[in-house]
C-alpha positions in Angstrom: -29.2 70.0 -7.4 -30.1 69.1 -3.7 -33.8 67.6 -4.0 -34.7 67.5 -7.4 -33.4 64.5 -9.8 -31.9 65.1 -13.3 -35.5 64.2 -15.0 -37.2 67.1 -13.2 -34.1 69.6 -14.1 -33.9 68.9 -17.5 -37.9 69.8 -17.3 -37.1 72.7 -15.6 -34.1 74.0 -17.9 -36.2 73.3 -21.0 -39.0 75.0 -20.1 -36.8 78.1 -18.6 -33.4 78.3 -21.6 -35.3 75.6 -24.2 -32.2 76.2 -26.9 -29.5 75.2 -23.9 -28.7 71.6 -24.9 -28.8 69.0 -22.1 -26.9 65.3 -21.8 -28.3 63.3 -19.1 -25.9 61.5 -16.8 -27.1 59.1 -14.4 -26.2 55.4 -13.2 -29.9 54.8 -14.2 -31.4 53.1 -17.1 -33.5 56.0 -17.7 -31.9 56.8 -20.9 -35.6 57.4 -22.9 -37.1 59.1 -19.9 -34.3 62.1 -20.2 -35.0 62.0 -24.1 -38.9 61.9 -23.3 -38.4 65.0 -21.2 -35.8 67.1 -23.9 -32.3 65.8 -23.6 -30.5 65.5 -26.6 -28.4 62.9 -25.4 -27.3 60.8 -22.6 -24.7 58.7 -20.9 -24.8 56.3 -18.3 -22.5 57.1 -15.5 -20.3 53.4 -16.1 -19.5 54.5 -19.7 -15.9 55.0 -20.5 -14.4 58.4 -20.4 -14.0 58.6 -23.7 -17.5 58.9 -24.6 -18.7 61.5 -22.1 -16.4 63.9 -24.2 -17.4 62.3 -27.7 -21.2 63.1 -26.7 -20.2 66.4 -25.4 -18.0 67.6 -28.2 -20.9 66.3 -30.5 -23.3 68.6 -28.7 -21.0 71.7 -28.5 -20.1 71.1 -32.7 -24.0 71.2 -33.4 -24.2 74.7 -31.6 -23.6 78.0 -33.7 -21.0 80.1 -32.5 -21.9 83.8 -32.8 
């Protein structure tokens, strides 16, 4: 989103949709800030592939499907 970082969204969306899960990517180490501020996960943008999808399929398993 043009002028607002990751941080500040995932504050936003939590506050707004607070049961819409949220995985921080960023070439930060701000790992425990998007934690601090409601992610459930996170992954540094110089991580294999691979584990992008492993974190996201682990977030999409842990939702109930209605």
């Amino acid at each position: 989103m043009p002028g607002i970082n990751g941080i500040e969204t995932t504050k936003q969306v939590n506050k707004l949709i607070p049961e819409t899960p949220i995985v921080g990517f960023s070439s930060g180490d701000n790992k425990e800030k998007f934690l601090e501020v409601g992610a459930c996960g996170f992954i540094k943008k110089t991580e294999e592939v691979h584990l992008f999808f492993s974190v996201i399929e682990e977030q999409f398993s842990k939702q109930k499907i209605m």
